[in-house]
N, C-alpha and C positions, 0 to 999 in steps of 0.2 A: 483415298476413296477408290473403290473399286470399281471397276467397268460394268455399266449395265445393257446388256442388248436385250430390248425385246424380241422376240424372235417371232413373234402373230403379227402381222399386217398391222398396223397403229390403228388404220382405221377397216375394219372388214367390212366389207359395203352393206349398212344395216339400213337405208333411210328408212325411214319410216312407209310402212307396206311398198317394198322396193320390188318386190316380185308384181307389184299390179300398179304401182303409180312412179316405176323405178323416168320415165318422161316426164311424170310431172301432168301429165293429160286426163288421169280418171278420176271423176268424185264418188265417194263414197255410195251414193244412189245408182253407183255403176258399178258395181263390185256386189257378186253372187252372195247370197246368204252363207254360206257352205265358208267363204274366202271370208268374209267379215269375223266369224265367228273364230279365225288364229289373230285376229287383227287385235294389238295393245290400245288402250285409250289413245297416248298421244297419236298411235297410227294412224287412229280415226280421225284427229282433231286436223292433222295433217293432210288428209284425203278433202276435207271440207274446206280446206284457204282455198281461197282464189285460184285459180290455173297460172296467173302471172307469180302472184307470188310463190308456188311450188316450183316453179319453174327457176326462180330465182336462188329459191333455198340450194335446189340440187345442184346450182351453179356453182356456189359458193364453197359450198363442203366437196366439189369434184377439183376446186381449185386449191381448197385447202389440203386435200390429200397429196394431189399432183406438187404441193410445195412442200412438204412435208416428205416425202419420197424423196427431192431435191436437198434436204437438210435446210431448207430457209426457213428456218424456223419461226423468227418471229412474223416473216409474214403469213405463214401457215395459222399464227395464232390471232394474225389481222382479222382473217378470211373467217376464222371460229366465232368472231365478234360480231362482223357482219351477217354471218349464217343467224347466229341467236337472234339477233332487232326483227329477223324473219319468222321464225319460230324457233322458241327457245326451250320446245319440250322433246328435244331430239337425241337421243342417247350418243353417234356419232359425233356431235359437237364434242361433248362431254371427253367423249374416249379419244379423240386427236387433241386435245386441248391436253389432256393428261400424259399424250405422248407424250407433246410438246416439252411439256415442264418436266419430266425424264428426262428428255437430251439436258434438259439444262440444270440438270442434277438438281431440279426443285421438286425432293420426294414430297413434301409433306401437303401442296398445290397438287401435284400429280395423284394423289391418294384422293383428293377430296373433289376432282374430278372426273374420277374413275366410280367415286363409291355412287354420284350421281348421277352417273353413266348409267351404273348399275339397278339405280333404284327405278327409271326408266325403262331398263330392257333385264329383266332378273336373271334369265337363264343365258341372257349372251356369253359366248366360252370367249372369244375377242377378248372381252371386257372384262371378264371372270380372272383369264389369264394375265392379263395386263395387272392388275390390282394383285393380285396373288405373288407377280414377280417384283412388284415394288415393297410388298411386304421381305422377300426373302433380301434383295439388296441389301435391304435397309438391317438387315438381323433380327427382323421380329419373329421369331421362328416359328413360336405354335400358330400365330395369327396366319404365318403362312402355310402351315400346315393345313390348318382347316381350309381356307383358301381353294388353296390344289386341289382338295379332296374334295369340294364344291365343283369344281371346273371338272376336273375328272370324271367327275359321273355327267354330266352334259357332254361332253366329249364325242363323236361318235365311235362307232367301234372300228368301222375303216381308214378314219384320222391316226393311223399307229404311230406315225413320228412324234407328232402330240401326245400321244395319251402315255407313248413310253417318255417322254424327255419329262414331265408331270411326276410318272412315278420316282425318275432320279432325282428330283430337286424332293420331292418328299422322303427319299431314303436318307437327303443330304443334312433337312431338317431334323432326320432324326439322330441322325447321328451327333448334331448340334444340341440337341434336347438329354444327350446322354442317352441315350437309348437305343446303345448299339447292337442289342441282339435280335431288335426289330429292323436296324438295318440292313443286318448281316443277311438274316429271311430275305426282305427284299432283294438282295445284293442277289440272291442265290434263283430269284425266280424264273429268267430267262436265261439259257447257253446262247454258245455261239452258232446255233443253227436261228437264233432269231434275225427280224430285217431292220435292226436297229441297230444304232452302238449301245445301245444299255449295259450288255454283259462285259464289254472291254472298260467301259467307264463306272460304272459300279466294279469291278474288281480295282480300278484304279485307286476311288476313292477311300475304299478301303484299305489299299496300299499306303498312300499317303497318311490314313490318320494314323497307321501302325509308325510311321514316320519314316518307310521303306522308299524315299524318292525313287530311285533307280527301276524298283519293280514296278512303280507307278509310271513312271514313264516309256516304260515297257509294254504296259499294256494300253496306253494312249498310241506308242507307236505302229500295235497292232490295229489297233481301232483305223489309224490311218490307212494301211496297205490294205484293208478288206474293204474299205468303205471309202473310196479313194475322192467322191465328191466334196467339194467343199463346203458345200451348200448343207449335208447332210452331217458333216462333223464340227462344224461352224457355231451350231447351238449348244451343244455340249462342249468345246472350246469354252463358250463364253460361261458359260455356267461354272465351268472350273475356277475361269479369272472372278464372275462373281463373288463366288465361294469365300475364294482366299489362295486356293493350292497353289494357283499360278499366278504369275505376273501378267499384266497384258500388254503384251507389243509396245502400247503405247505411255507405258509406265502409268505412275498414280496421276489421276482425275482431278482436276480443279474446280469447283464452285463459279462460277459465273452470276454476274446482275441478274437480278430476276424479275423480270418487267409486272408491273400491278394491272 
C-alpha cells in the first residue's frame, strides 16, 4: 500500500459562517442582508442554535482539529462524534472525519465522508481536494481526474502551489489513463522560470515512465537545490511515493482496525 499525504489542512476552518459567527455570538437576525445572502442553508441553521450550543460545537471541532494536527486520531474522531449530537449539518465534521479514516488507510469511510462533506459545502477546494486525492491513492483515475479539474477551477489564482501540484497529479492520471501526449502537453507548459517544482517534476515523471531512473532522479535532484524548502518539495515527494515511482522512507503501509 502506498503512502498517502494529504497535503490541505484536514480541516480548513470552514464552520459554518465562520467569518461572522466564527465566536459563536451572532444570530442570524444579526447578520447584514448583503452577508446572509453567501450564507449556505446549514450556515443559516447554524447562526440560529442557541449561543450555548454554538459555542459548544466550535469547541469541539477546534479540539478535534487541535488532535488531529497531534495524530491522535481516534480521539480526533471522538470529538467529530460529539461535534455532530450538536449539529450534525456541518461540512468540517465530515472533512476531519474523512481525514481521519485516511490515516487509517480506511479509503472507502474516508470517501463517503468527504463526499458528504461535499454535498454540504460544494465548491469547498479543502474538501474538493481531499476527495480527489483519495480517489488518485486508491487508482481510480478518471474519477480523479474529474475530481482535480473540479477543485482546480475553485482554486484561486494566487493559491499557485495548489493549482500547480493539481495540475501534476492530473498530468500523472493521464498518463495512467494512457494518454500520454496529453501528458507530455501538460509536462511541457511551465519552464524552469516558474515558482513551483512542476517543471523538474513533470520532466521526472516523464523520465521515469520512459523507465530512465537515473534521469528521473536527476531532475528530482534539481528540483531539490532550487527549491531548497522542504515544506515546498514535500508535496510532490509524496505524490511520487503515491504514484508508485518511489518507495517511501517508510516502506509499504499497513491496514489498521478500523473503528465503527
Amino acid at each position: 500500500m502506498k503512502l498517502l499525504s494529504l497535503i490541505i489542512a484536514s480541516i480548513l476552518v470552514i464552520l459554518p459562517s465562520a467569518a461572522i459567527a466564527q465566536k459563536g455570538s451572532m444570530r442570524e437576525s444579526e447578520v447584514s442582508p448583503e452577508a446572509l445572502k453567501n450564507l449556505l442553508p446549514n450556515q443559516r441553521a447554524f447562526l440560529n442554535l442557541p449561543q450555548e450550543k454554538r459555542i459548544e460545537f466550535i469547541k469541539h471541532i477546534k479540539e478535534a482539529d487541535r488532535l488531529f494536527q497531534q495524530k491522535r486520531i481516534l480521539e480526533c474522531l471522538e470529538q467529530t462524534h460529539n461535534a455532530e449530537k450538536v449539529f450534525e449539518s456541518s461540512p468540517e465534521i465530515y472533512n476531519l472525519r474523512g481525514s481521519c479514516y485516511v490515516e487509517m488507510r480506511a479509503f472507502d469511510k474516508a470517501l463517503a465522508s468527504f463526499k458528504k462533506a461535499i454535498e454540504l459545502a460544494p465548491n469547498n477546494q479543502s474538501i474538493l481536494f481531499n476527495l480527489a486525492e483519495v480517489y488518485f491513492v486508491t487508482e481510480q483515475w478518471e474519477k480523479a481526474v474529474e475530481a482535480f479539474e473540479k477543485v482546480f477551477k475553485v482554486v484561486p489564482e494566487n493559491n499557485l502551489p495548489l493549482g500547480r501540484l493539481i495540475e501534476y497529479k492530473l498530468m500523472l492520471c493521464k498518463l495512467k489513463l494512457g494518454k500520454t501526449e496529453e501528458a507530455k502537453i501538460m509536462a511541457g507548459k511551465y519552464d524552469y522560470f516558474d515558482d513551483s517544482p512542476f517543471y523538474y517534476y513533470a520532466n521526472a515523471a516523464i523520465a521515469y515512465e520512459k523507465g530512465d531512473i537515473l534521469a528521473a532522479e536527476q531532475w528530482i535532484a534539481r528540483a531539490t537545490r532550487v527549491f531548497r524548502s522542504r515544506s515546498i518539495i514535500a508535496p510532490w515527494q509524496d505524490t511520487l511515493v503515491e504514484y508508485g515511482y518511489i518507495k517511501s522512507f517508510y516502506g509499504e503501509d499497513v491496514f489498521i482496525a478500523q473503528p465503527e
